[in-house]
N, C-alpha and C positions, 0 to 999 in steps of 0.2 A: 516567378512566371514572367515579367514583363522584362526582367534580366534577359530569357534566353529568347523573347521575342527580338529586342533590343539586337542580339551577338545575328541573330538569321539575317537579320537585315542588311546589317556590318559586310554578314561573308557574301551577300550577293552586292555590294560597293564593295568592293577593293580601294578604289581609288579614294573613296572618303580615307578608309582605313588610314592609306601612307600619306593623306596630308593632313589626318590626326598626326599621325607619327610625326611629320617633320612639324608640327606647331609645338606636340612635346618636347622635340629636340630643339626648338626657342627658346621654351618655357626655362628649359632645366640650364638652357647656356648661361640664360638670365639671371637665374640663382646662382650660377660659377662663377661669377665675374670676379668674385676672390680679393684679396687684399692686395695684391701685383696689379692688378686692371687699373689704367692710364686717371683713369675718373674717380679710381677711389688713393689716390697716391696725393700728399701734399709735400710740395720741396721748399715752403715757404717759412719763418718763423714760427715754432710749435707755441703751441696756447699752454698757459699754468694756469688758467682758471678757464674749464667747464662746466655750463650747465648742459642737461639733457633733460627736455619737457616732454611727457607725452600725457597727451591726450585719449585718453581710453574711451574707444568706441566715437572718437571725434573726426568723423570726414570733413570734406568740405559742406557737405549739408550744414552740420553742427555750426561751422564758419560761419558760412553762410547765411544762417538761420539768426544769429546773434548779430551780426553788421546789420541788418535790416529791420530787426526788432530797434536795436539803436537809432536808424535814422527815421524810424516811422514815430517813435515817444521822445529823442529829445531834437528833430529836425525837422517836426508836421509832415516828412514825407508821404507820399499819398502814390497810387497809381497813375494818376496825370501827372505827377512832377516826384518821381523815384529818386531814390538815395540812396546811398547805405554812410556809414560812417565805421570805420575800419576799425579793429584790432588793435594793438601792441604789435601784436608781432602776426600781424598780418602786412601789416607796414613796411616788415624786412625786405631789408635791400635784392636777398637770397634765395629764392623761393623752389621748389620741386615737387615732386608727386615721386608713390611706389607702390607697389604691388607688394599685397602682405598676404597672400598665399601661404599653409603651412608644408610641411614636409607629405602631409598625407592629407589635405583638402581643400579645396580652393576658397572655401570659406574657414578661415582661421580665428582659434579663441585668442585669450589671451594669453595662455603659458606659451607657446612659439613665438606667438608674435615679438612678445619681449624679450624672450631668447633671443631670436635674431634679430634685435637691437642690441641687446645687451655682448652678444658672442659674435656676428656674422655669422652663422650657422644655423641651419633650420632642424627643424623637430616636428614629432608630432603633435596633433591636439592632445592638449592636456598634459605637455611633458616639458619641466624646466632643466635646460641646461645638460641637460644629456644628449643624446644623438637618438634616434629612434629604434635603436635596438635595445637603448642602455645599458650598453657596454663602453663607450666613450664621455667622457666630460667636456666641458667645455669653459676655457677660461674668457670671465667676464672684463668688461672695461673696468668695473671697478675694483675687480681684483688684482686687475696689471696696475692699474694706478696707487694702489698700496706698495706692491711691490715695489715700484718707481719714487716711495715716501712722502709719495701727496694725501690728504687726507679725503675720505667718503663719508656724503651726504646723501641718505634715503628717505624721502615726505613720499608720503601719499595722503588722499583726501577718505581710502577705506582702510580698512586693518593691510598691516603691515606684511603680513605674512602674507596676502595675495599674489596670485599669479604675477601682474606686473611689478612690484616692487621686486620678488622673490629671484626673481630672473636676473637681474644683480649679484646677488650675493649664494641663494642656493642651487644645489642640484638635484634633482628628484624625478622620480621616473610617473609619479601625479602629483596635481596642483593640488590636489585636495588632502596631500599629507601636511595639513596645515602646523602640528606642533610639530614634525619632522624637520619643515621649510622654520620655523620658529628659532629650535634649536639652533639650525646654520647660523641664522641671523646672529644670535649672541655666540656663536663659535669664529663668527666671522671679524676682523677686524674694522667694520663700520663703526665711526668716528662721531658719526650723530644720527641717529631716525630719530621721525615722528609723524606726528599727525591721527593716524589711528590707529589701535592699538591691536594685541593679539587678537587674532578669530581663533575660539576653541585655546584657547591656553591652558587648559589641562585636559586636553586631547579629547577626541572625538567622544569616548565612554566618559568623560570627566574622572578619570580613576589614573590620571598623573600630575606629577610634580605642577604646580604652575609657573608659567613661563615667565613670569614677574618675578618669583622669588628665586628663578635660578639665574635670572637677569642681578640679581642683586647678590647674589651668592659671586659671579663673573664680576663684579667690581663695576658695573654700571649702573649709573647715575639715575634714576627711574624719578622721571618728574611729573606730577598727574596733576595739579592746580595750575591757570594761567600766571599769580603773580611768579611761583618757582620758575616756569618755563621762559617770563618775559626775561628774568634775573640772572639767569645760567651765565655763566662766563668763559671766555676760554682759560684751558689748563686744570680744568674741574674732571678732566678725563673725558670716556664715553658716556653718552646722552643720550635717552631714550625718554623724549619730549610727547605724551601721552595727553591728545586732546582732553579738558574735563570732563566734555559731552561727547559722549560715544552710542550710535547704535544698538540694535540687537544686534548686528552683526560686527561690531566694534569697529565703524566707520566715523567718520564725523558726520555731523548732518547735513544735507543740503544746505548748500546756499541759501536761499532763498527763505528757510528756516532756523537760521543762523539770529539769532537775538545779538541788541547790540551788545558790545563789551564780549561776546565769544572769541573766541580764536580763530582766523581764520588761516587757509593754507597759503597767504601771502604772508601772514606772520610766522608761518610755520618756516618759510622758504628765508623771510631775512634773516630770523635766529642763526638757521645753518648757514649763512655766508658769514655773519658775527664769529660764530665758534669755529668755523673751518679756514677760513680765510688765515694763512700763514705762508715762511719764503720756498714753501715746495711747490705751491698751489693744494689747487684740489679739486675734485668731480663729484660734481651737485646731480642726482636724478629725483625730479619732483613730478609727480604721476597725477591730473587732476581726474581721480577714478571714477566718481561717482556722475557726470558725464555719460559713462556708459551705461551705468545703472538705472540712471532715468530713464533714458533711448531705449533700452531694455523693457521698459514700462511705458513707453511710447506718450511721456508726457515733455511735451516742446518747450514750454514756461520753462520747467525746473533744469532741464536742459541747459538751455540759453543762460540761465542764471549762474549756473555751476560754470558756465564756459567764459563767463566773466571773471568768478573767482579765478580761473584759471590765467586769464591775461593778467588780473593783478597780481600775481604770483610771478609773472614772466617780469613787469614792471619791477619788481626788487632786481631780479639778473643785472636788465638795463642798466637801472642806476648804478649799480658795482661796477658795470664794465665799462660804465661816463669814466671812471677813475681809473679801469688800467684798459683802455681799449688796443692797445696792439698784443694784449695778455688773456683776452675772453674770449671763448665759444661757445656763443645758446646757439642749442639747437631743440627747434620745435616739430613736434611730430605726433601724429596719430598711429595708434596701433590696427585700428581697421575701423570701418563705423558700423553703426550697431542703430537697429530698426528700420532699418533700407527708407530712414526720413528723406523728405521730399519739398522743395518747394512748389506746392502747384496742386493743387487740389481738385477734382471735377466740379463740384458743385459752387468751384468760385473762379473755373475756367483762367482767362490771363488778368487776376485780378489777385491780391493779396490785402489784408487787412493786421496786420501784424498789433497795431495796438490794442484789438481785440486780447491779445496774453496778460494785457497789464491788466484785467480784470482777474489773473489769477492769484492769489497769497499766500498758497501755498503750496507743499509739495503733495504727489500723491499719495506718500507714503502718511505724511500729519493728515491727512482726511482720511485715509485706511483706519486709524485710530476712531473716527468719528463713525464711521459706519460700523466697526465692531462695537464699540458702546451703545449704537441702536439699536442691531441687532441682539444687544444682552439685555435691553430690557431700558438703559438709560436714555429717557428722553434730554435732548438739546436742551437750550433753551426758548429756541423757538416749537411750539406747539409741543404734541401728545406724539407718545410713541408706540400709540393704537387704536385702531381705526375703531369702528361701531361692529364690527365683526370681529374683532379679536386680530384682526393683521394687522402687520404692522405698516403704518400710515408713512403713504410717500408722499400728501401733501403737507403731513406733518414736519418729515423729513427735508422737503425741496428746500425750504428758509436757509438749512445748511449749504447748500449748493451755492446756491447767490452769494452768500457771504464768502464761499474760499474760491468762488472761479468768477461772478461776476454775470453771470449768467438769469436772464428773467423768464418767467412765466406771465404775459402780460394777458389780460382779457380784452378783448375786440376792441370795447370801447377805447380803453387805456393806448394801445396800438394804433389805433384810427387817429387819436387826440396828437399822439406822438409825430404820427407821419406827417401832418398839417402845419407843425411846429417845426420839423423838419426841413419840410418844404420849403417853408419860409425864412428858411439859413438860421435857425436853433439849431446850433453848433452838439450844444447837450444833449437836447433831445435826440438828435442822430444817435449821438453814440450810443443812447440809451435801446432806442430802439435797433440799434444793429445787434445787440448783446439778448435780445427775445430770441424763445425755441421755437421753429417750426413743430408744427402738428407730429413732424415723420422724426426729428429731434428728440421731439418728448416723449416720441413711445419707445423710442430706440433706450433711452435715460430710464426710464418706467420699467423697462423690462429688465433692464437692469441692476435696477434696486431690487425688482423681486427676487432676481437672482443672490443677489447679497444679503437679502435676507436669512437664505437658505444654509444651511453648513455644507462646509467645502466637499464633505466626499458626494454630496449630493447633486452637485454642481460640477464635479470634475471631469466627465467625459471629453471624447475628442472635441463636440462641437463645439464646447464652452472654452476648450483649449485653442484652437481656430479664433472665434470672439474676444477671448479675452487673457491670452497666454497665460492662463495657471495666476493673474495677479486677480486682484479684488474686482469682480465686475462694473461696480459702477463705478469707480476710479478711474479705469479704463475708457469707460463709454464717454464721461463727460469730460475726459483730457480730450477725448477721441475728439467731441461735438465740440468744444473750444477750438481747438488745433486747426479744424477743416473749417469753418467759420475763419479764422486765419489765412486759410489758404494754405494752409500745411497735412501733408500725406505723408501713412508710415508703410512701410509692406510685410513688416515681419517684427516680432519680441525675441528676436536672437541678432546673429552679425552677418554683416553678407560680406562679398567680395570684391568688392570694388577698391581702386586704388583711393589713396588718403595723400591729403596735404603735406611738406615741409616744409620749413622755412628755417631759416640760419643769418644768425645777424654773429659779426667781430671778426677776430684773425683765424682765415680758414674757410670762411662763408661760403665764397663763389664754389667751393670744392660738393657742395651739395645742391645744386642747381642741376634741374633736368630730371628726366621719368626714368625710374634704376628697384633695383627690388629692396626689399626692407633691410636685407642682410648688409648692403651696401651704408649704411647708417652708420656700423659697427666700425667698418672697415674705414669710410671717411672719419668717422671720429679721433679711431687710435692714430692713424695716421696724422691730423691735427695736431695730436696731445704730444709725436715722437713716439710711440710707444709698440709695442714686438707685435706681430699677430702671429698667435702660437696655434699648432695645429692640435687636434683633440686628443686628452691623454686617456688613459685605461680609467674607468669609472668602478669606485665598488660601494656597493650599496651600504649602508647601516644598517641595515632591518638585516 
């Protein structure tokens, strides 16, 4: 109905109509700019050692959001005297922006996005490495650079077989043929993955082969404990380095949840320079995934924290390319960002508060775990896990709150005592009392937990989807009520459209400077590397 309201309106504009039309015909030039285009061409010395970083679901928000947490907890930054304190490779000499539109949405998931990083060639949602009819393929960067007798390196921070990693090495007509995309992986001539492991490794019904023991059947190396993983060698063959600690969805765990002595994906990244590093070179792609996964769940702590992991993953590159700098090309890049995050929040107007985060500890996923065990019956350790009526008690409950986010429930007097202390330049007691709920806070939190108490199909309607996108309601609400205390706003628990960051440091750099489409990534790469840009051949399916 609103469709054919929409088309009346149109035929009485014309004029709108043809300058839709000529903006389309912009749009689509932008995406042709092709591997001949002046901007994606390099006539300078080719690079033998690539990396390609992308940041999944990482805009400049995400950037941005991490530089500011940094200079507000280790530079007292404040609103009268602002800072931020940069990146790694926010630092690069080389910097750009693109548009990551897919082939059929202006808001693009992950399967195109990394298609058109990995191929210069766009697709649809949900489709790696094919063309949008699926009937063409599409050759990847790391599949020329094999050809070429360089070696390939695939980390990611979620299971391997994911849309962004898989855009590499498979071709599939959905992201979500995960043992399909698995397959490819071990049919594929990849020299080392890791990080995390199969999703669905014996397929979606669990009634196949598992993709481990056919990994191992194929003569590769499958290493699941940290000391095998730190020990690996070169000339031990292919290596499929498998975080110890895996997800339910066989990611590694946040950041920010990461115990010491774990693995993280900075380790996961210098292993693969150790074992791949040899006289052909080689092409590194390290994915810090779960970046988006947070943003998706619209919690800014575990965010920022994972986007850390991520720079110290970029800091291995660096250091390797201290030792052959006119031989290396990082390039760093976002695939599109994810929760339409925001600096800038109504209720804290031109004001930000960012060390409010550091009262978080965890992620929202380890307190999902605490509210299910409430909700079954297991009290905490702090108080009863039911009230004098048989509910289950949210004052009981709140102790948990404070302990993973930081957050107080203070009474008047406690508040009052606080603010005088304050006043009187009590450094502590400020903080303390900036981290108390408003009245309209705590019933926001409150109704929330009621909510979680509840079983999900009884919770799942549109509104509760609106509220709290399908994730655990009060996980949501109280990232929410940290976040805006913060001075940080989300708009959505999917991806939006807006252009994302580049940056590029080594031989080659200056060639990704300036606002260009995502597919342009590809095209400046190979060109870098010396290497063919081949047009899309006949694609035929497996199934």
């Amino acid at each position: 109905m609103k469709t054919k309201k929409i088309t009346k309106v149109l035929q009485g504009l014309g004029f709108f109509i043809v300058g839709f039309f000529i903006i389309s015909l912009a749009i689509a030039g932008m995406a042709a700019a092709g591997p001949q285009d002046a901007d994606n061409v390099w006539s300078g010395k080719t690079a033998k050692y690539v990396f390609m970083f992308i940041g999944d679901g990482m805009g400049l928000q995400q950037v941005s959001a991490a530089e500011i947490y940094l200079g507000a907890t280790k530079n007292n930054a404040t609103n009268s005297n602002p800072g931020i304190e940069k990146l790694t490779f926010s630092r690069f000499e080389n910097q750009g922006m693109i548009t990551t539109y897919s082939a059929n949405s202006f808001i693009t998931d992950s399967a195109p996005a990394a298609t058109s990083l990995a191929t210069g060639y766009k697709t649809d949602n949900g489709v790696i490495g094919v063309d949008p009819s699926k009937t063409k393929k599409f050759a990847t960067i790391a599949e020329l650079a094999k050809e070429r007798g360089m070696k390939v390196g695939i980390v990611s921070s979620v299971s391997i077989n994911h849309a962004t990693p898989a855009a590499f090495y498979a071709h599939v007509p959905s992201r979500n043929d995960y043992y399909g995309i698995g397959l490819q992986l071990l049919d594929s001539e990849v020299d080392y993955f890791g990080g995390g492991g199969f999703n669905q490794p014996t397929g979606k019904e669990k009634d196949k082969k598992s993709l481990y023991d056919v990994a191992v059947e194929r003569g590769i190396k499958v290493l699941r404990s940290r000391d095998a993983i730190l020990a690996a060698k070169k000339g031990e063959g292919r290596i499929f380095a498998i975080n110890p600690i895996l997800d339910a969805d066989n990611a590694m765990p946040y950041e920010i949840d990461r115990t010491q002595g774990e693995l993280s994906l900075a380790d996961f990244t210098r292993k693969g320079i150790e074992l791949l590093d040899n006289e052909k070179g080689f092409f590194m792609q390290v994915e810090g995934g779960k970046i988006d996964w947070t943003c998706h769940a619209n919690d800014a702590a575990t965010s920022i924290i994972d986007t850390f992991a991520f720079d110290d993953a970029v800091k291995e590159a660096v250091e390797f390319s201290q030792k052959h700098p006119e031989e290396t090309l990082i390039v760093i890049v976002g695939d599109h960002e994810t929760g339409g995050m925001s600096i800038g929040f109504a209720g804290t107007e031109y004001e930000t508060f960012f060390e409010k985060i550091a009262g978080q500890k965890e992620s929202f996923l380890e307190f999902d775990k605490k509210i299910a065990a409430y909700r079954a019956g297991k009290a905490g350790k702090e108080g009863k896990s039911e009230g004098k009526s048989g509910e289950k008690s949210f004052d009981g409950f709140f102790p948990e709150i404070t302990k993973s986010f930081g957050l107080l429930r203070l009474t008047e007097t406690e508040a009052k005592d606080l603010a005088e202390k304050a006043k009187a330049g009590d450094a502590a007691a400020a903080r303390r009392l900036a981290m108390n709920l408003s009245s309209i806070e705590l019933d926001a939190i409150r109704g929330a937990f009621q909510r979680s108490m509840t079983e999900g199909k009884v919770r799942g309607d549109e509104q509760m989807f609106l509220l709290y996108g399908g994730y655990e309601p009060l996980s949501v609400q109280v990232t929410h009520v940290l976040n805006q205390k913060a001075g940080i706003g989300w708009t959505t628990y999917a991806h939006t459209g807006i252009p994302v960051p580049v940056f590029a440091h080594g031989q080659g750099a200056e060639l990704f400077n300036g606002y260009y489409d995502n597919t342009d990534i590809a095209w400046k790469t190979l060109s870098v590397m010396g290497l063919p840009a081949l047009e899309p051949t006949v694609f035929k399916s497996q199934k």
